[in-house]
C-alpha positions in Angstrom: 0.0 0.0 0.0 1.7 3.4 -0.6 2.4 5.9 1.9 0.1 8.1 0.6 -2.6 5.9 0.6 -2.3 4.8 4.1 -3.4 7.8 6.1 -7.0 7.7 4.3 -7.4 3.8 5.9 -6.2 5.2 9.2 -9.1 7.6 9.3 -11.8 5.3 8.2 -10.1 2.9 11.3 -10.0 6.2 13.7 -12.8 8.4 12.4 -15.0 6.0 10.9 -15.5 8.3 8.3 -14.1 8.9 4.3 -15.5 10.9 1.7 -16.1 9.3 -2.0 -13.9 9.9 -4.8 -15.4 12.9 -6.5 -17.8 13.9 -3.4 -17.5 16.4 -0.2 -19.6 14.4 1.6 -18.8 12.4 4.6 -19.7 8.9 4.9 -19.7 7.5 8.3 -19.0 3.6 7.9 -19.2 1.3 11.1 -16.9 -1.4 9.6 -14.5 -4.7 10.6 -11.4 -5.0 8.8 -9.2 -8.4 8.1 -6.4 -7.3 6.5 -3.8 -9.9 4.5 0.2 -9.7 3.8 3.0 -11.8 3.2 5.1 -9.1 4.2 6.9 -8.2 7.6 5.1 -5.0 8.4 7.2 -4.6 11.8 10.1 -4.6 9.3 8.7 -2.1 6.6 7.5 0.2 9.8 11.4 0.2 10.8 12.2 1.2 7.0 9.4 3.9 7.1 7.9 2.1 4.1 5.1 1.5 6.5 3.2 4.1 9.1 3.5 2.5 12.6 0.2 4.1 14.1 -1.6 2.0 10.9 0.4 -1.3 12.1 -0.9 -0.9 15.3 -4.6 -0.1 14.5 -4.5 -3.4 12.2 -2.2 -5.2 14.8 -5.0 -5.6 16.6 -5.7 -9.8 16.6 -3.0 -10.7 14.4 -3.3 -14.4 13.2 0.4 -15.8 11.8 -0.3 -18.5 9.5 3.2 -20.4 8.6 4.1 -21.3 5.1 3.7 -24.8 3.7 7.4 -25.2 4.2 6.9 -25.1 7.8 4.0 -27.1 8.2 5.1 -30.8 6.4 2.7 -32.3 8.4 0.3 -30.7 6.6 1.4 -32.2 3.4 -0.4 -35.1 3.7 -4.0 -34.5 4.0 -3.7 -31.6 1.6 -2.8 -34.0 -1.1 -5.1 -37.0 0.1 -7.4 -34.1 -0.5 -6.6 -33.0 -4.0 -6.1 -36.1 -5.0 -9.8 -37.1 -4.4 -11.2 -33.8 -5.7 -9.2 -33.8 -9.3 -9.1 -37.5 -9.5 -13.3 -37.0 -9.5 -13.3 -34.0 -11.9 -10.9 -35.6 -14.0 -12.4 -39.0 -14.3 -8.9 -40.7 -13.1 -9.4 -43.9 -10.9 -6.9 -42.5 -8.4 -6.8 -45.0 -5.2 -3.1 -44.9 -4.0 -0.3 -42.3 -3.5 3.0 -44.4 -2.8 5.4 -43.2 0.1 8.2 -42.2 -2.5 5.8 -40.3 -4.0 4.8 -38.6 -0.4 8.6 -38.2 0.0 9.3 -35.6 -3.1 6.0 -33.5 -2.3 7.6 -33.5 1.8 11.0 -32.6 0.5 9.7 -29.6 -1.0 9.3 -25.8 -0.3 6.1 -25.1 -2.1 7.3 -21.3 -2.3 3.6 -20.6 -3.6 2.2 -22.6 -0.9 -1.3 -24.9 -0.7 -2.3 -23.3 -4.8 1.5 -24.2 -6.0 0.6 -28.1 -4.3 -2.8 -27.8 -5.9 -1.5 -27.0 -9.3 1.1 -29.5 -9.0 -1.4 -32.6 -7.9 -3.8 -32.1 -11.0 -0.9 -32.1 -12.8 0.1 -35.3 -11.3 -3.0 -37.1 -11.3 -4.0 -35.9 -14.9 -0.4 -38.4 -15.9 -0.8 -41.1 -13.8 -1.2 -44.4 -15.9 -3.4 -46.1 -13.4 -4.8 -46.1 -9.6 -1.3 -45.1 -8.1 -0.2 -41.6 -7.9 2.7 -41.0 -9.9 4.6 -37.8 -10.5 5.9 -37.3 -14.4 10.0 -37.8 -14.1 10.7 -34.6 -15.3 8.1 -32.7 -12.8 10.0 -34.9 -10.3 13.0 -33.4 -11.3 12.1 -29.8 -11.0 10.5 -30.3 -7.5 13.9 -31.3 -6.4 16.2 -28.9 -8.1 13.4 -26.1 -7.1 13.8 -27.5 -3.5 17.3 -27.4 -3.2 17.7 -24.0 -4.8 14.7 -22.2 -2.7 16.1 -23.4 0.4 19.5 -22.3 -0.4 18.4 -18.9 -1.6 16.2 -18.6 1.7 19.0 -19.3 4.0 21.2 -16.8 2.0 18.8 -14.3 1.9 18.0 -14.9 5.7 21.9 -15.0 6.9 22.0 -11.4 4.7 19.3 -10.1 6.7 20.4 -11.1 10.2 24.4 -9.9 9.0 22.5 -6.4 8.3 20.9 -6.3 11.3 24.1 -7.2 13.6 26.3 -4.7 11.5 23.2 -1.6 12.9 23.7 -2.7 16.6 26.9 -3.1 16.1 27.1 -7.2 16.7 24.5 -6.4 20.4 22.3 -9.5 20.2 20.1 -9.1 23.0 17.9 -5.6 24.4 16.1 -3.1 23.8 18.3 -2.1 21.1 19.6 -5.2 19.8 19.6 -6.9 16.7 17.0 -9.8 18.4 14.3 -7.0 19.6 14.4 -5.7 15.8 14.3 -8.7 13.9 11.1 -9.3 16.4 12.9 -13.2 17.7 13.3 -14.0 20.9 17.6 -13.9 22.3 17.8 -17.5 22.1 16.1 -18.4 18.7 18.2 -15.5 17.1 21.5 -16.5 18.6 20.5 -20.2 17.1 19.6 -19.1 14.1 23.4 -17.1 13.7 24.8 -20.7 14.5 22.7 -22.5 12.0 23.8 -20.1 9.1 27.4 -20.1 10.5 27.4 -16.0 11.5 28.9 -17.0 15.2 32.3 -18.4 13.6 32.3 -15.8 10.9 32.2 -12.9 14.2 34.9 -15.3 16.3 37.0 -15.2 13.4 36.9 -11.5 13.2 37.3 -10.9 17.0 40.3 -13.4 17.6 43.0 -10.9 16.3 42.1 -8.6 18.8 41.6 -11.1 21.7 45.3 -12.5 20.9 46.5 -9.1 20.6 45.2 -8.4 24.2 46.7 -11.3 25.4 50.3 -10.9 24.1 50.0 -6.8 25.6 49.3 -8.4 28.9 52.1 -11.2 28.4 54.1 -8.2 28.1 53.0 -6.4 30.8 54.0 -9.0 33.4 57.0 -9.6 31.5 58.3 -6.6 32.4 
């Protein structure tokens, strides 16, 4: 939503009032909002890409709903499910979906989520010879190398992000103004996080110069 826009949604949230495009007069409006994103409004209100007095007056009951990627145990009744709905549109005597099968549709990301699956199970039951599920070689195929690649371009994209943040408190992890309270994660799960993606040996590495260089001053000192 552009900046500009966004003041004129506060006041019908406020006021409960806007005017009509074209018209000076005032329509009051007793309204309930559900609003939708994929983005991290916290993060856009940080970039000022977002007003924060709008966050808030949405922020109200806020419902998180994980990605697909998150929830594998999900996987499975999703596609028992669109196997029984296309296999009946399509006419396809569909019975059976094989555990190798299950395995490829768990191993992937689904960047697109529950459609992306849909899309992908019509596609799969539409060439499947007979009552078993089968997924065409070369769909197989791209699942996989769509798998790997999304998940390595999430973690890069994710260790970028946590690198940015650390570099604008200055490496402080934890408080009010540290790296954990921006990127909205708790101490813990951020400093497991920076272990996961490697970011706590890349930081040692950096500070071990200067702890060795400490260490041979105060050699020194009680040398002399």
């Amino acid at each position: 939503m552009p900046l500009a826009l966004q003041p004129k949604l506060l006041r019908v949230l406020q006021e409960r009032e806007f005017e009509r495009l074209g018209s000076a007069q005032t329509v009051r409006v007793n309204v309930r909002v559900v609003a939708a994103t994929n983005q991290d409004l916290g993060q856009l209100v940080i970039k000022k890409l977002f007003r924060a007095d709008l966050f808030y007056r949405l922020n109200v009951i806020p419902i998180c709903l994980p990605p697909l990627r998150e929830r594998v145990q999900d996987i499975l009744p999703l596609t028992e499910f669109f196997v029984a709905k296309c296999a009946a549109s399509l006419n396809k005597p569909i019975a059976l979906i094989p555990d190798d099968v299950m395995a490829v549709l768990q191993a992937h990301d689904w960047p697109g989520n529950i459609r992306e699956l849909q899309n992908f199970i019509e596609r799969a039951v539409l060439f499947s010879p007979g009552s078993a599920l089968r997924l065409p070689l070369g769909l197989t195929q791209a699942v996989t190398q769509r798998s790997e690649s999304a998940s390595s371009t999430l973690a890069d994209a994710n260790r970028e992000h946590i690198l940015e943040t650390l570099n604008q408190t200055n490496w402080l992890i934890g408080g009010q103004d540290g790296a954990a309270n921006r990127l909205g994660l708790p101490r813990t799960t951020l400093i497991y996080k920076m272990r996961k993606l490697g970011i706590e040996t890349q930081r040692s590495s950096r500070a071990r110069p200067v702890r060795q260089l400490a260490d041979e001053r105060c050699h020194a000192a009680a040398t002399c």
